[in-house]
C-alpha positions as CSV (number, residue, x, y, z in Angstrom):
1,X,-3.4,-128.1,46.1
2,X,-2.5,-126.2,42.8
3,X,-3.5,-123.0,44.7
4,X,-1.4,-123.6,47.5
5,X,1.4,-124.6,45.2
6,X,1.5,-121.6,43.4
7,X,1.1,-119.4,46.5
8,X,4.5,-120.9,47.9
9,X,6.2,-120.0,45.0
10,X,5.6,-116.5,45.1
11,X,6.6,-116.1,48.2
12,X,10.1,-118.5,47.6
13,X,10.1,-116.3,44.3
14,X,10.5,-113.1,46.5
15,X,12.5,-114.0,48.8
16,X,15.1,-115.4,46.6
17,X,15.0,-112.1,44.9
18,X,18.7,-110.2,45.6
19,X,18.4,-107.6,48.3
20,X,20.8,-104.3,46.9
21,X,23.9,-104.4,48.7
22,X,25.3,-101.3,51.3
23,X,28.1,-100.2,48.5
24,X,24.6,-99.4,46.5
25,X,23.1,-97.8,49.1
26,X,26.0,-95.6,50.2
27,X,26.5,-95.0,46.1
28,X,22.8,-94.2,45.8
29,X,22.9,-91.7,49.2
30,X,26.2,-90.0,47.6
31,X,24.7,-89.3,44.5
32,X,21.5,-87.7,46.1
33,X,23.3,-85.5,48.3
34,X,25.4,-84.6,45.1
35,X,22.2,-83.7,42.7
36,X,20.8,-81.1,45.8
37,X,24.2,-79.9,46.4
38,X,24.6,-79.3,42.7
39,X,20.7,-77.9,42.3
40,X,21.0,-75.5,45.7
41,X,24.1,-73.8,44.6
42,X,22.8,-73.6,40.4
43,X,19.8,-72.1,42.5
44,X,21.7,-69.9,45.0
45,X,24.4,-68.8,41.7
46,X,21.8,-68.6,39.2
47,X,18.3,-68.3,40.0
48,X,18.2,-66.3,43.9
49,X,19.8,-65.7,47.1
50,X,18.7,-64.6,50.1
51,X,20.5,-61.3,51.4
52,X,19.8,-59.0,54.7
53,X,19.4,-55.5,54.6
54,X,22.0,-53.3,56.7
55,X,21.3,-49.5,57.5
56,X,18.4,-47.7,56.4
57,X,19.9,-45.8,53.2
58,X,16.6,-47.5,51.7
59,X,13.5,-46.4,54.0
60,X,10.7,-46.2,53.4
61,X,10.6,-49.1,51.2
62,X,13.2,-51.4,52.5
63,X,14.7,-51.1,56.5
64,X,17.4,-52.3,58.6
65,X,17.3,-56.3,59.1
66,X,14.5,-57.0,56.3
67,X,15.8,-60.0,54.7
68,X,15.0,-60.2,51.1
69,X,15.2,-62.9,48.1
70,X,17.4,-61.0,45.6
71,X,16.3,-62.9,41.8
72,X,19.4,-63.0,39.4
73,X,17.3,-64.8,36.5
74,X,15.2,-61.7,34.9
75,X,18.2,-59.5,33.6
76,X,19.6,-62.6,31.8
77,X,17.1,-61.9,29.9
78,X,15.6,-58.5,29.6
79,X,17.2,-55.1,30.5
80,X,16.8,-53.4,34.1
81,X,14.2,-50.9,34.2
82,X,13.8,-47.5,35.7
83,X,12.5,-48.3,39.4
84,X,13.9,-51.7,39.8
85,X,15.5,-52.2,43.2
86,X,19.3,-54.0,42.6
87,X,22.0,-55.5,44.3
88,X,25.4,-54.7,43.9
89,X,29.3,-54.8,45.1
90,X,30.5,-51.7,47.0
91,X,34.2,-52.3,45.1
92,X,36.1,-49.9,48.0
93,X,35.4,-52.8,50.4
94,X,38.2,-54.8,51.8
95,X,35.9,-57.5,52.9
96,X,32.7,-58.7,50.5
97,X,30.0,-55.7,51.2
98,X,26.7,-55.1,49.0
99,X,24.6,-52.1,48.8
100,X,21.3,-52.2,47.4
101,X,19.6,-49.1,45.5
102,X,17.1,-48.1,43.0
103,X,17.6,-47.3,39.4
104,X,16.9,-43.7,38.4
105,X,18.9,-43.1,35.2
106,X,19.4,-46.1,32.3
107,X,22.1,-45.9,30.0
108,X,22.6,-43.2,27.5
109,X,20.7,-40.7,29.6
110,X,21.6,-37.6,31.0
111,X,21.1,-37.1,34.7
112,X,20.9,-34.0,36.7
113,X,19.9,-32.6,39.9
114,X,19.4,-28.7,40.2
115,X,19.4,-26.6,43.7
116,X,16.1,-27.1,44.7
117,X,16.9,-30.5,44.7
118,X,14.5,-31.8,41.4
119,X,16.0,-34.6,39.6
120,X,16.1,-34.3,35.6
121,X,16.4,-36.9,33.3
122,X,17.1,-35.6,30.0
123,X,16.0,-32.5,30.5
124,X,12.7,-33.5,31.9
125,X,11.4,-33.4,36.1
126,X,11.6,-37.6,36.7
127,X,8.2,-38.0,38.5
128,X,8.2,-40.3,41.1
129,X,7.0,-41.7,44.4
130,X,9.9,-43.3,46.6
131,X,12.3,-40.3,47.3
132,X,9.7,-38.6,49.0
133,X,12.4,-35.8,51.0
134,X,14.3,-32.9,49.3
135,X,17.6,-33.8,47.7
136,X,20.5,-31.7,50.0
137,X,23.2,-33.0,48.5
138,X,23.3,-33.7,44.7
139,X,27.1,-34.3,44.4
140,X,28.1,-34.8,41.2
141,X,24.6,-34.9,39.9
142,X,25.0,-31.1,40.1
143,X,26.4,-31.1,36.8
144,X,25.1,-33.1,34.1
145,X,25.8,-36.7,34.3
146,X,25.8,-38.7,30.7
147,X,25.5,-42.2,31.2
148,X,27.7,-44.5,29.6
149,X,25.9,-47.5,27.5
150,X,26.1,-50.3,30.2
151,X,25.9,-47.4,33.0
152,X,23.1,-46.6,35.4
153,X,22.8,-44.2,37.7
154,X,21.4,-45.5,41.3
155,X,20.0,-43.6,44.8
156,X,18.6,-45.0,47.8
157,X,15.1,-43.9,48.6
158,X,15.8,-42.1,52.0
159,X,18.0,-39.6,49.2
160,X,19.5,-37.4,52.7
161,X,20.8,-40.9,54.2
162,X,22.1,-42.6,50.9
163,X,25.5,-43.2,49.8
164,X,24.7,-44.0,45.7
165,X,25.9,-42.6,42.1
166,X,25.6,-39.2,43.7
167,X,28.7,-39.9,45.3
168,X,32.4,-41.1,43.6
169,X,33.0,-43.9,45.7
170,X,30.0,-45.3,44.2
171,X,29.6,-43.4,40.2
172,X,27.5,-44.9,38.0
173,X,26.8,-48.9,38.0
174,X,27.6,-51.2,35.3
175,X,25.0,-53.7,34.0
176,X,28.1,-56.9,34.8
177,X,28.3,-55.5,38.4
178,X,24.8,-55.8,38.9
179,X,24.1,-59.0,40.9
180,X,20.2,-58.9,40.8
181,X,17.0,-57.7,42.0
182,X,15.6,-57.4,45.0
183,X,12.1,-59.4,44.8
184,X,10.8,-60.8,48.0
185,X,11.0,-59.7,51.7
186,X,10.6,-62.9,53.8
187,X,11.0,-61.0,57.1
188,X,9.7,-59.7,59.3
189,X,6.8,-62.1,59.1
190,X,4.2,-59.3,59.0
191,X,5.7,-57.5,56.2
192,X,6.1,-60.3,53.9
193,X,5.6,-59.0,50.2
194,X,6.5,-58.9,47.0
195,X,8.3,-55.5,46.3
196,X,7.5,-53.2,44.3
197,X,9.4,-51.6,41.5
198,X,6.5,-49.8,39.5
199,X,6.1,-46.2,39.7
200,X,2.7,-46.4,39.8
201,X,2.5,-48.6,43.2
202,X,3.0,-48.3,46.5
203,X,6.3,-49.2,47.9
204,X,4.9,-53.0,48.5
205,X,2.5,-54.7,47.1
């Protein structure tokens, strides 16, 4: 009898227990949505976004309608590096435009390109593997560019198809207008990688 006693009041026990009321619920719901509104944008602001390419100023490494993961965390807190692959505004635009090149000269160095279309850095032949085709035009690379100490000097891999630093409308790049760097291409599916932005790679990896 004791047993069955006992058993009863559990169960009167829980159901006399207060069920949360549809204010809390709706209260509870809100806040969720707010904490993944608030994580996806510190996420999308801070951390990444995802960003399609448009043209094919980039080829061989990057094409027209790759989509990418550009990474804003890294150069919060290091330098960008020779190589790296970045994103930033095209500030002639009248509505919001992007271009996306690599880095060839870092500040404080002297870039030049000569006839034969050789770029110099300092002086010194840069050795390299993306630009594969002969420079044409080195626009205002034909005299000696000195970089400024926040400055970099930026060209598109497919060098004959690239609007970069070369030109004025572009000019060198300061490190605050440099939105990130291009890390991950998520399509197409059967090019999926991690990019590369070592000289010693291939143009994926």
């Amino acid at each position: 009898m004791d047993k069955e006693m006992n058993t009863t009041e559990a169960v009167m026990t829980e159901a006399e227990e207060p069920k949360p009321s549809l204010i809390n619920e709706i209260i509870q719901l809100v806040t969720y949505i707010l904490v993944i509104f608030v994580i996806t944008f510190l996420i999308l602001h801070f951390v990444g976004q995802r960003t399609r390419v448009s043209g094919s100023s980039m080829e061989d490494t990057l094409s027209d309608g790759d989509n990418l993961i550009v990474e804003k965390l890294s150069y919060r807190f290091s330098d960008p590096e020779r190589f790296d692959i970045i994103i930033f505004p095209y500030k002639y635009a009248t509505t919001p435009t992007y271009y996306i090149k690599r880095i060839i000269g870092l500040p404080g160095e002297t870039v030049y390109i000569d006839e034969e279309g050789n770029i110099f850095i300092n002086g010194e032949i840069l050795e390299e593997k993306y630009g594969l085709a002969t420079i044409m035009n080195p626009g205002r690379a034909a005299q000696p560019i000195t970089l400024g100490e926040d400055e970099f000097f930026v060209m598109g891999d497919n060098r004959n198809g690239s609007e970069d630093s070369r030109f004025n409308d572009v000019g060198n790049i300061r490190r605050e207008d440099i939105v990130g760097r291009a890390w991950v291409r998520i399509y197409p599916f059967n090019e999926i990688c991690v990019l590369d932005h070592d000289y010693y790679g291939e143009h994926a990896r």
